[in-house]
C-alpha angles and dihedrals in degrees: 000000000000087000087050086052095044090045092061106032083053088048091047086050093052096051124098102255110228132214124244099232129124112231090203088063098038093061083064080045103053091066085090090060108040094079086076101016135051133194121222142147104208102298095349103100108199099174122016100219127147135276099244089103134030126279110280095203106120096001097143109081095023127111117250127278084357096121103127109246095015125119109216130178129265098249098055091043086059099049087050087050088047095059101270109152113178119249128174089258085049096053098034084061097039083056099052091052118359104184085040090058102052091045096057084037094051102028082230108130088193091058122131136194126208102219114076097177111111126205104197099189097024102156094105093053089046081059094052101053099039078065092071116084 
């Protein structure tokens, strides 16, 4: 019985954790972000945004600040150089507080984040976007 129990809590641990968020929900959402950010695949352009952020097409599952053409700060560089791959906990936590995020992801106390904007309940946004692969 106790192998039956460590099997699956091992198994539980293993597994991607996945936000809660409805993706359905989270495209009404995203009107708070397009005006930084757009969504396109190539020339299939899912959401008209700005240009101020990257391109959020295929962020879950990327590494950070690794969209081609786009400048992105040094903070956020680091973290990408460092391992981070975007997931939607991951995202769900960089949009409630994005400075917050890169310092405890960096361990820089000095580190910034460009985007100022702050989701605070951005699960459904994370889904969203997770949708879009």
């Amino acid at each position: 019985m106790k192998a039956v129990l460590l099997t699956a809590a091992l198994i539980a641990l293993a597994s991607p954790v996945l936000a809660s968020g409805d993706a359905a929900e989270g495209e009404g959402d995203f009107k708070k972000c397009k005006s930084c950010h757009t969504i396109a695949n190539g020339d299939d352009v899912i959401v008209k945004g700005g240009k101020t952020g990257p391109n959020l097409f295929g962020v879950v599952g990327r590494a950070a600040a690794s969209e081609e053409g786009f400048k992105y700060g040094a903070s956020l560089m680091a973290a990408g150089e460092a391992g981070l791959v975007w997931d939607e906990e991951n995202l769900v936590t960089y949009l409630a507080d994005p400075t917050a995020f890169l310092k405890e992801e960096t361990g820089d106390s000095g580190a910034k984040s460009k985007m100022t904007f702050k989701l605070k309940d951005g699960e459904d946004v994370a889904a969203y976007l997770a949708s879009l692969q």
